[in-house]
C-alpha positions as CSV (number, residue, x, y, z in Angstrom):
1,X,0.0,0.0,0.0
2,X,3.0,2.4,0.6
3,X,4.6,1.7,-2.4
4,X,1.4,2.3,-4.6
5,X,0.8,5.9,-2.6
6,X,4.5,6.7,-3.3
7,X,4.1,5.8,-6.8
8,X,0.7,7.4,-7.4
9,X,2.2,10.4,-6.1
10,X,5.1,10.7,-8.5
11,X,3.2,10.0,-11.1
12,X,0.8,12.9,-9.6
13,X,3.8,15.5,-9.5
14,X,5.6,14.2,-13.1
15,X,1.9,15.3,-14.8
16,X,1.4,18.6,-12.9
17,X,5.0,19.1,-14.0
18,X,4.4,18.3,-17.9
19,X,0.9,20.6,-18.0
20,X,2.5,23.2,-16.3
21,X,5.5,23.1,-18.9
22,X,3.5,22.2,-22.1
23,X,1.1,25.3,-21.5
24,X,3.8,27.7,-20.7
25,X,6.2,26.7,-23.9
26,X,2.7,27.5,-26.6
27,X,2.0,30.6,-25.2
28,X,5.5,32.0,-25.4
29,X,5.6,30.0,-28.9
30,X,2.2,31.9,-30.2
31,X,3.6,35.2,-28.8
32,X,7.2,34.8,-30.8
33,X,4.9,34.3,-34.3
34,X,2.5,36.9,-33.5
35,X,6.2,38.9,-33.0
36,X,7.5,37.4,-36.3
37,X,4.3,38.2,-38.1
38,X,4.5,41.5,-37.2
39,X,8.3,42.0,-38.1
40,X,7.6,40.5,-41.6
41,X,4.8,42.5,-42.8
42,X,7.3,45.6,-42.0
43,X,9.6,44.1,-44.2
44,X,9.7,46.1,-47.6
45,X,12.3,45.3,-50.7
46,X,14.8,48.0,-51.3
47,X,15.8,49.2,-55.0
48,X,18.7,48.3,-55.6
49,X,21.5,51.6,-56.5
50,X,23.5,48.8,-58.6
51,X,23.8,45.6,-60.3
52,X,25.9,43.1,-62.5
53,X,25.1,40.8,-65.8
54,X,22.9,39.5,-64.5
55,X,20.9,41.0,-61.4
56,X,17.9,39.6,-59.0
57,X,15.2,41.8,-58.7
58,X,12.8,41.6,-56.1
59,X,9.3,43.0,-56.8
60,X,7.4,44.9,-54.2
61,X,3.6,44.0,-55.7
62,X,1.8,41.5,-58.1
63,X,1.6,42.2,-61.3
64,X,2.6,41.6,-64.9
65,X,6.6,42.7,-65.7
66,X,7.0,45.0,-68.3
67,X,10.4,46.3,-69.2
68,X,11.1,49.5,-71.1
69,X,14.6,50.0,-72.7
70,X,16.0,53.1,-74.4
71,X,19.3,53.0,-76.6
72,X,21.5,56.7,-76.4
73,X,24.1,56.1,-79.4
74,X,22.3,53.9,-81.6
75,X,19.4,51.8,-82.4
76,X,20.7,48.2,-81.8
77,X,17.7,46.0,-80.4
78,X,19.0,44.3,-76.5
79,X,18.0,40.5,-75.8
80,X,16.8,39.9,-72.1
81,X,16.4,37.0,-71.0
82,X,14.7,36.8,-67.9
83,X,14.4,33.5,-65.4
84,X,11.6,33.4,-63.2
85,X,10.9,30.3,-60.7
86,X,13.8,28.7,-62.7
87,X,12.2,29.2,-66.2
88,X,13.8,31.4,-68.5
89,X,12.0,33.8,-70.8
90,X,13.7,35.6,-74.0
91,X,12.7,38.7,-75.5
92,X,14.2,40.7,-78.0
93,X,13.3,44.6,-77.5
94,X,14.4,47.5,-79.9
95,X,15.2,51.1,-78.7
96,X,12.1,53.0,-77.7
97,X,9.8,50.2,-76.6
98,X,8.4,48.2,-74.0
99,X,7.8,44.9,-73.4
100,X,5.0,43.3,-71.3
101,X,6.6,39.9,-70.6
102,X,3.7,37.7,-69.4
103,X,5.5,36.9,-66.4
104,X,3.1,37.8,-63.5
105,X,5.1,37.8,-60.5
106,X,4.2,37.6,-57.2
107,X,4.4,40.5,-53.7
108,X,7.9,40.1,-52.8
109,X,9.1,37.6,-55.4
110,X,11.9,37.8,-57.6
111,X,13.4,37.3,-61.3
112,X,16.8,37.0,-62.3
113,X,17.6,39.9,-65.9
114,X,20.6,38.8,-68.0
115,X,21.0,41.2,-70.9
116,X,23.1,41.1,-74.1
117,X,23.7,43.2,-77.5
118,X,23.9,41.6,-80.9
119,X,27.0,42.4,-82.2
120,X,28.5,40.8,-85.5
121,X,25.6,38.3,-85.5
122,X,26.4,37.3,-82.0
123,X,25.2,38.3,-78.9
124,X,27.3,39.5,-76.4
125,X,27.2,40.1,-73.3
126,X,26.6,43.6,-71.1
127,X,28.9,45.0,-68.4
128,X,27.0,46.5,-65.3
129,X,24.7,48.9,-64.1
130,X,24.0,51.8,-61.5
131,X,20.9,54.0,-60.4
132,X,20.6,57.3,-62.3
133,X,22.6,60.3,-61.0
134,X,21.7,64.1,-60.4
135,X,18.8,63.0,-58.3
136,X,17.7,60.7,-60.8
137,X,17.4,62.8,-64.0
138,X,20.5,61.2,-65.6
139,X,22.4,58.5,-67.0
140,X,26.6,58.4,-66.9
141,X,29.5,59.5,-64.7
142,X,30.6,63.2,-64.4
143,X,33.5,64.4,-65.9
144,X,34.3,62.1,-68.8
145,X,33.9,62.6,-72.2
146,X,30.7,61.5,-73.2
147,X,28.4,64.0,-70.7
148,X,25.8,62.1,-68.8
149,X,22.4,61.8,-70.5
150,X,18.8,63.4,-69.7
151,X,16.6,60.8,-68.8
152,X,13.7,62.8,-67.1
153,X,11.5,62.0,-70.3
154,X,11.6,58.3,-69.9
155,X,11.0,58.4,-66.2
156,X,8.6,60.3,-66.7
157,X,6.6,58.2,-69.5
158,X,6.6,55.7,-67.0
159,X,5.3,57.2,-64.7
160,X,2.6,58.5,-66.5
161,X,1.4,54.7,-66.8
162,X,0.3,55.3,-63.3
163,X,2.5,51.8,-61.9
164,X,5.6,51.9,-59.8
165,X,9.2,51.5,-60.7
166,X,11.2,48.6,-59.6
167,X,14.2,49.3,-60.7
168,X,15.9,52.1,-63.0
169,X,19.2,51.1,-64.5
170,X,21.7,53.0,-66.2
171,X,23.8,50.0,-68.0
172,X,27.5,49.8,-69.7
173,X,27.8,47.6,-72.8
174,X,30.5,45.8,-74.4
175,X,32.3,49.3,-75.3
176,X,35.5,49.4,-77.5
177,X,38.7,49.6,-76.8
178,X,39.5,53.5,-75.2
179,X,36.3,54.1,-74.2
180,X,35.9,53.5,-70.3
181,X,33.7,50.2,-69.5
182,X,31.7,51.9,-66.5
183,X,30.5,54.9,-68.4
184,X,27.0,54.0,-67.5
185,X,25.4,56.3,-70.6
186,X,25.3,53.5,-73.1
187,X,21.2,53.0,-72.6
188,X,18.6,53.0,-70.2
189,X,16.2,50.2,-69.1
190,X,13.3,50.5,-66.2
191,X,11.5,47.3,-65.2
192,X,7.9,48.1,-63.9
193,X,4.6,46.3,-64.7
194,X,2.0,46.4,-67.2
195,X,-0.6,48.5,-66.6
196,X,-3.7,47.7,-64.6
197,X,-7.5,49.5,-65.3
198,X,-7.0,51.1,-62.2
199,X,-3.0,52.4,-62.9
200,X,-4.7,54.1,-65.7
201,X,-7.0,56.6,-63.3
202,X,-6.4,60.6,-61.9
203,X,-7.6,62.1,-58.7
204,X,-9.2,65.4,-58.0
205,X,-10.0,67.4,-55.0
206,X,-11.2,71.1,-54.5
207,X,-9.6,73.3,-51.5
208,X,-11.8,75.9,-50.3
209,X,-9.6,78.7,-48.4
210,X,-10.0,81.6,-46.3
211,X,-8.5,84.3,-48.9
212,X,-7.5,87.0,-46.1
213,X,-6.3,89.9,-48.2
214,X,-8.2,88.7,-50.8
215,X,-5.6,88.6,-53.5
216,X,-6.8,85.0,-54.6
217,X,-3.9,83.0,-54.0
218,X,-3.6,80.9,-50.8
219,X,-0.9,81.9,-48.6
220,X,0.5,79.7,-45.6
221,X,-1.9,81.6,-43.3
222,X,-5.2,81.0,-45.1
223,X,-6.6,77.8,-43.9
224,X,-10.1,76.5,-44.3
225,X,-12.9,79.3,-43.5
226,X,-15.0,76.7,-41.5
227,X,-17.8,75.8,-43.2
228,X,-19.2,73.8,-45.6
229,X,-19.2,74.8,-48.8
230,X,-21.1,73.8,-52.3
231,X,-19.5,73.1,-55.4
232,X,-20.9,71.0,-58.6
233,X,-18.5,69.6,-61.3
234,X,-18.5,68.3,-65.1
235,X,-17.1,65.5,-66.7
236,X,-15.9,65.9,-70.4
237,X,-18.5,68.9,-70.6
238,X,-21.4,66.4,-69.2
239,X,-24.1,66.4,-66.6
240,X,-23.1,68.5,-63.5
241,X,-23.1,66.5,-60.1
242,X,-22.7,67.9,-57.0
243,X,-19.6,68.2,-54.4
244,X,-18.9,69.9,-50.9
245,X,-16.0,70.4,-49.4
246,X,-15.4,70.1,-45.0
247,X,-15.6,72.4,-42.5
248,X,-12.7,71.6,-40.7
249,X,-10.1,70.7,-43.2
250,X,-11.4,72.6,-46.7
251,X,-11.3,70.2,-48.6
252,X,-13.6,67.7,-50.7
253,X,-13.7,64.0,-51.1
254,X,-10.7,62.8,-53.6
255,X,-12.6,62.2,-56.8
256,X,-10.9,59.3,-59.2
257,X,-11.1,59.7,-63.1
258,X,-9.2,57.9,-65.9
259,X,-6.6,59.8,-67.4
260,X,-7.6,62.3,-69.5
261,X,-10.7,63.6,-68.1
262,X,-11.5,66.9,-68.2
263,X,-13.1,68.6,-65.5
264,X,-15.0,71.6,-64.7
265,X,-15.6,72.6,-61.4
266,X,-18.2,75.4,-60.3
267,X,-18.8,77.3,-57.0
268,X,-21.9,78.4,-55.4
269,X,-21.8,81.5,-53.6
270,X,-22.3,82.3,-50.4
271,X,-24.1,84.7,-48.5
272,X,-21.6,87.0,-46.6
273,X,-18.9,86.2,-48.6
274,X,-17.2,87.2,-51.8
275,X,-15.7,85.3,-54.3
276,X,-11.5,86.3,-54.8
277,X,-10.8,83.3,-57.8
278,X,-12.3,82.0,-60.4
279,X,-15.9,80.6,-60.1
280,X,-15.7,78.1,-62.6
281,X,-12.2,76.0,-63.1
282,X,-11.4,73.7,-65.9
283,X,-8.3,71.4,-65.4
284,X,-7.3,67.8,-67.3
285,X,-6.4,65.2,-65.9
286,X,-3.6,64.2,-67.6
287,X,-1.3,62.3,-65.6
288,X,-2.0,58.9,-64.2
289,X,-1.6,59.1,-60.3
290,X,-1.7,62.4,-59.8
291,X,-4.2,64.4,-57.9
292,X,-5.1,67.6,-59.3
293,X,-6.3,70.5,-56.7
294,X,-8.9,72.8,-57.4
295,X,-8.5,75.9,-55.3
296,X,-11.3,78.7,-54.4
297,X,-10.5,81.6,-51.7
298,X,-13.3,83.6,-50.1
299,X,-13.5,86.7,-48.4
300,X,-15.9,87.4,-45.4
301,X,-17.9,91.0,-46.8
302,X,-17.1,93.1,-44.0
303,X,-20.7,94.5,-41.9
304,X,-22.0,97.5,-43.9
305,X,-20.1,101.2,-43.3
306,X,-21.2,103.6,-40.8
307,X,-23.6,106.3,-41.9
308,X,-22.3,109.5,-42.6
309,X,-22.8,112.0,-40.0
310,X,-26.1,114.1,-40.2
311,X,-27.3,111.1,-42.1
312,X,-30.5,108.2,-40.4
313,X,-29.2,104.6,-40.9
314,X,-31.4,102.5,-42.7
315,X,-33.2,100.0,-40.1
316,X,-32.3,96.5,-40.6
317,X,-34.8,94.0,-40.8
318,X,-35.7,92.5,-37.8
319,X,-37.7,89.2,-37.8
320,X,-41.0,89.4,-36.1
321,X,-43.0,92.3,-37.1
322,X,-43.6,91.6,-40.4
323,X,-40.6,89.7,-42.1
324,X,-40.8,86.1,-42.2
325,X,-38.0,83.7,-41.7
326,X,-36.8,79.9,-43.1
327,X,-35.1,77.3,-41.8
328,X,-34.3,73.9,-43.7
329,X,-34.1,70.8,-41.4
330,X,-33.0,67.3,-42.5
331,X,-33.4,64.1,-40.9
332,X,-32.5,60.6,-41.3
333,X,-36.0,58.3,-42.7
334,X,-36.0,55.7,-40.9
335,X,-39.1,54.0,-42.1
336,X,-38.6,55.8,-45.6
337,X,-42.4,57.2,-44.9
338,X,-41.6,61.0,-46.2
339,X,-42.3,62.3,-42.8
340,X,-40.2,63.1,-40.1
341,X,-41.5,61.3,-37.0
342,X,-40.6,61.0,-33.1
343,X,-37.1,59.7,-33.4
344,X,-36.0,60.0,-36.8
345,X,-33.0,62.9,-35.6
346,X,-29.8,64.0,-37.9
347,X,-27.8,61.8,-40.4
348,X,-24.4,62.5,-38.5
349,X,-23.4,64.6,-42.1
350,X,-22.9,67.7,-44.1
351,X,-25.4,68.4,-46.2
352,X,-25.4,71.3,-48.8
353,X,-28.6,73.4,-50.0
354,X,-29.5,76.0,-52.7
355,X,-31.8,78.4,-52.1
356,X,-33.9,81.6,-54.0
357,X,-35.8,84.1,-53.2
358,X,-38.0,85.7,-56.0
359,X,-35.8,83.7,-58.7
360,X,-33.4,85.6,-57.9
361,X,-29.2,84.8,-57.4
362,X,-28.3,81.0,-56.0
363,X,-27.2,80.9,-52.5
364,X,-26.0,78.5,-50.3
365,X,-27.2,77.0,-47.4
366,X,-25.2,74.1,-45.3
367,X,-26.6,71.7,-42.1
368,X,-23.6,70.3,-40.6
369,X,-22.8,67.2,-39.3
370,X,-23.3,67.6,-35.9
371,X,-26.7,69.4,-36.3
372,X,-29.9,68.2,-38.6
373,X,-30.8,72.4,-38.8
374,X,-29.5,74.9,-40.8
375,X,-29.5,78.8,-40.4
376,X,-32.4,80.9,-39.9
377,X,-32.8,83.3,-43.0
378,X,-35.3,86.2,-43.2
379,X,-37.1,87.3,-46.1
380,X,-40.0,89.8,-46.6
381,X,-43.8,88.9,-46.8
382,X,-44.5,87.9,-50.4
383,X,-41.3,86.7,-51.2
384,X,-41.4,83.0,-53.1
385,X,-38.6,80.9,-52.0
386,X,-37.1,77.5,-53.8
387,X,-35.2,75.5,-52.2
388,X,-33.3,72.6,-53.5
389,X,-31.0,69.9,-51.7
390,X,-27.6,68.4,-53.8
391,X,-27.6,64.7,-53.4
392,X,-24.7,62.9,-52.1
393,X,-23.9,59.5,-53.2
394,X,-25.6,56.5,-51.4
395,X,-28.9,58.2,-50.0
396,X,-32.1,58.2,-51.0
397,X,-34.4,61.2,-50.7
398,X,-37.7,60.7,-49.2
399,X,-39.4,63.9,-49.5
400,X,-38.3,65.5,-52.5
401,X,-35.3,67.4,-53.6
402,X,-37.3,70.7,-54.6
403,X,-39.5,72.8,-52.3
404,X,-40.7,76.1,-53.9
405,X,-43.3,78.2,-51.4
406,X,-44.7,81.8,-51.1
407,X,-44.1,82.9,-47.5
408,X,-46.9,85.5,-46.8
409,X,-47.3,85.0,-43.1
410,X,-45.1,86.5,-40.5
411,X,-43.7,83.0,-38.6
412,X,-41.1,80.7,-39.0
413,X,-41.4,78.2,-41.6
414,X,-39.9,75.0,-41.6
415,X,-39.0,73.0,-45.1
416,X,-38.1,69.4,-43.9
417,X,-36.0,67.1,-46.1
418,X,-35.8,63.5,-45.2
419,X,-33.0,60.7,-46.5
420,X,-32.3,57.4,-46.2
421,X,-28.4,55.2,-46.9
422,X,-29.2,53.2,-49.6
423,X,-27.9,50.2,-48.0
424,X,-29.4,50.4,-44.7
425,X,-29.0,51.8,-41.3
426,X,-25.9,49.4,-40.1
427,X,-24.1,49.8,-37.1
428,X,-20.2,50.5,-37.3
429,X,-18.3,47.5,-38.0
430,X,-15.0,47.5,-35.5
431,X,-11.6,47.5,-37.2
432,X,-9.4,44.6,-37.2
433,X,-6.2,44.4,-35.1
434,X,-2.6,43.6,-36.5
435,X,-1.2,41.1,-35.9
436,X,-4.2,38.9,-35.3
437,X,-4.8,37.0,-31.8
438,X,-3.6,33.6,-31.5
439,X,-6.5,31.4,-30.9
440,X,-5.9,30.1,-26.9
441,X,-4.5,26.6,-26.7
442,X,-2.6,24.2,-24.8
443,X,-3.6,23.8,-21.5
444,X,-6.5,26.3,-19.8
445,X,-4.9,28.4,-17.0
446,X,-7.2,27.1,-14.8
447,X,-6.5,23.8,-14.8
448,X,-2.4,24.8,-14.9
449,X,-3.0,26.0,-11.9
450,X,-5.3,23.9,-10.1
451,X,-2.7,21.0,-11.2
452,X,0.4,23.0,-9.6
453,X,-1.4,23.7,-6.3
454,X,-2.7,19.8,-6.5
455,X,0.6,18.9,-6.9
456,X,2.9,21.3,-4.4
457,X,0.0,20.2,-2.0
458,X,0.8,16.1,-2.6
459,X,4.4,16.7,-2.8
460,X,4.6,18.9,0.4
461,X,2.4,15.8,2.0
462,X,5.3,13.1,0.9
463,X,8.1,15.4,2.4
464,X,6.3,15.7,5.9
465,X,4.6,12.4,6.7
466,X,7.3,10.4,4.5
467,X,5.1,8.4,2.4
């Protein structure tokens, strides 16, 4: 019986022992590859400032490879012969062209470039290769006889392809005797990828500033004027859609485009201030990847000069006694009735207005994000007012965009415009985490340590009573 209590025992202690251990060793395992994870998604490839015959390349995205290749002295066509995943590919490219290899690579994968000039019949072999100099505008070494070449057009015809450049290289070939080898201005080649329908789009965005000395140029000091403000724009001379820009910052959404496009973009004015650039702005979009600002200064209209002396002020209107005034609400449609009910409140956005009185000049008129009321406006009695909201993308109006309404009674009226997201009321999602959590596993901490105690308990019992 002793020996089977001793034994029982040990065996209790050996377990506790191996949970306690096995639980302890995944956890710190999980937390080094969470670490590792997070160390290898920092990892980026670097472009390499030079290269021998051949060069690995590593590629920072997926994509097809295209190689462009430009010849300085003369017109002789270059073979490259390009191994991927141990498969070599030929292609034979003449000055002034590209090549879209059919070689789709993969994030972070890489091709081995081996490059050669036919000379005689045979090809021969090129010498070596740096980065561009002269902060990348040109091709060669400074100070020798040949002068380094401009290159800024090339670069930039890539560029205007709207993908990015792995590698730029400024190669020497098989020169003759008395010319140096590493001249690096024999010709050019740039290995980038072929173009995908979205490389082939332009961006635009409208900046609405504060013009303080209303000169229309923004200066350092001239930031956004705080408030919303209403623009529409035009696509190759087409429909008009509208476009605001935010209080805060001044600026609209970033609008994409394809290449190309031209747009015009129009500003509606603003009672209390004065327009200091152009209201309407044409621009094309012309380069791939770039985004094209629109800028538009105001100026707040100073309050109206003091009479001159001997002179009666002309009394401003007041509202109550007989002017009356507007105010444009908007609220969020729940049940997409057309009528604002108990609990329908704001949309949580900007949203821009026109208004006229007596079809007179466009104003504007904003409810911001925070509030689902705009400002109060006064007219006279008599006056006919229209009213008209801008859309946005992704709402649908439930009331109607266009209120027009003679205001012959001194009180406030309200003009209620009601919208719903087209895909629902959803609540916000909540944003991933990186690196993701390791699901838990090995053994649960509280049987680790249920076990240890169990076993210290059992082991301190053998040590005292000597079983």
């Amino acid at each position: 019986m002793k020996f089977a209590w001793k034994k029982l025992l040990w065996i209790g202690v050996i377990v506790v022992t191996g949970l306690v251990s096995l639980n302890l060793s995944m956890r710190t395992y999980l937390s080094s590859l969470n670490r590792q994870e997070a160390f290898i998604a920092q990892a980026q490839p670097e472009e390499l400032t030079s290269g021998t015959n051949p060069t690995t390349l590593k590629f920072p995205k997926d994509g097809e490879v295209r190689i462009y290749y430009w010849r300085f002295d003369s017109w002789t066509n270059r073979k490259f012969e390009l191994t991927y995943q141990e498969t070599p590919n030929v292609f034979e490219i003449s000055t002034g062209n590209y090549k879209d290899t059919g070689i789709n690579i993969k994030a972070q994968e890489s091709l081995t470039e081996k490059i050669s000039a036919k000379v005689n019949d045979v090809y021969q072999p090129d010498f070596n290769w740096q980065t561009p100099i002269n902060d990348g505008k040109q091709c060669g070494v400074s100070g020798l006889a040949d002068p380094p070449v401009n290159i800024e057009a090339y670069v930039k015809e890539v560029n205007d392809n709207g993908e990015p450049i792995v590698s730029t290289q400024c190669w020497s070939d098989w020169d003759t005797a008395g010319e140096p080898a590493s001249d690096y201005n024999d010709f050019l080649v740039i290995f980038s990828y072929k173009p995908t329908p979205s490389s082939n789009k332009a961006y635009f965005q409208i900046r609405k500033f504060n013009d303080l000395n209303g000169d229309g140029d923004k200066d350092s000091n001239e930031g956004s004027p705080n408030k919303t403000w209403s623009f529409q724009y035009s696509i190759n001379d087409g429909d008009w859609k509208a476009i605001n820009t935010a209080t805060a910052s001044g600026l609209s959404a970033k609008t994409t485009m394809n290449k190309g496009t031209k747009v015009e973009v129009e500003e509606f004015t603003k009672s209390g201030w004065k327009i200091t650039t152009p209201k309407n702005q044409t621009q094309t979009l012309s380069q791939a990847g770039h985004t094209y600002t629109f800028d538009f200064g105001n100026q707040r209209i100073s309050a109206s000069p003091s009479p001159e002396p001997g002179s009666s002020p002309s009394p401003s209107p007041s509202p109550g006694a007989n002017q009356p005034t507007f105010v444009i609400e908007k609220f969020l449609d729940a049940n997409k009735n057309g009528v604002r009910e108990t609990g329908e409140g704001s949309t949580n956005r900007a949203w821009e207005f026109t208004y006229q009185v007596n079809g007179g000049q466009e104003e504007s008129y904003t409810i911001e994000p925070n509030g689902d009321a705009g400002d109060t406006i006064t007219v006279n009695i008599g006056d006919r007012v229209k009213i008209q909201e801008l859309g946005q993308e992704g709402w649908l109006n439930t009331t109607g965009t266009v209120v027009e309404q003679t205001l012959n009674q001194s009180k406030n009226y309200k003009f209620y415009f009601g919208n719903y997201p087209v895909n629902g009321i959803n609540g916000a999602s909540p944003t991933p985490n990186f690196p993701p959590s390791q699901p838990s596993t090995g053994a649960p901490t509280w049987l680790s340590v249920g076990s240890a105690g169990l076993g210290a308990t059992l082991l301190l019992v053998k040590l005292l009573f000597g079983f």
